[in-house]
C-alpha positions, 0 to 999 in steps of 0.5 A: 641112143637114148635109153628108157629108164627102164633100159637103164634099170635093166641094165643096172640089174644085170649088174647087181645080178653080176656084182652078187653072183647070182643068175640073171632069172634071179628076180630081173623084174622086182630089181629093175622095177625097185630101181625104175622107182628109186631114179623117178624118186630121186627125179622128182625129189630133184625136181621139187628141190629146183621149184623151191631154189627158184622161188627162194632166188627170186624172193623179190619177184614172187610172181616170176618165183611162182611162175617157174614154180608152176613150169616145174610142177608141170613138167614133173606132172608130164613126167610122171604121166610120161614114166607111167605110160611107159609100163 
């Protein structure tokens, strides 16, 4: 079953929670909303890194670096919008 990233960072709230020993009414939402921003960060930084070794890899072709550039771009755009919708 595919899971959220807001199931994903609830989970991984429940093991903080359980890793410092403190109840699970310990702050649940500000940890898993800390962690939701720190993995779409970390995909979008990710995402960024990509566009920028597809236009150095085709450094003689620059309108197909600029091409997946741009698809890139896009899709991070749709992930975003995708990441924000699910609030």
């Amino acid at each position: 079953m595919t899971k959220s990233l807001r199931d994903r960072a609830e989970i991984v709230t429940k093991e903080v929670q359980d890793i410092l020993g403190v109840s699970a009414e310990s702050h649940p939402k500000e940890i898993a909303d800390a962690v939701e921003q720190a993995i779409i960060k970390a995909l979008l930084e990710e995402r960024q890194r990509c566009a920028d070794i597809a236009f150095q890899c085709c450094d003689e072709d620059q309108d197909q670096a600029h091409k997946i550039a741009e698809e890139i771009k896009r899709i991070n755009t749709a992930l975003v919008s995708n990441l924000s919708s699910m609030r």
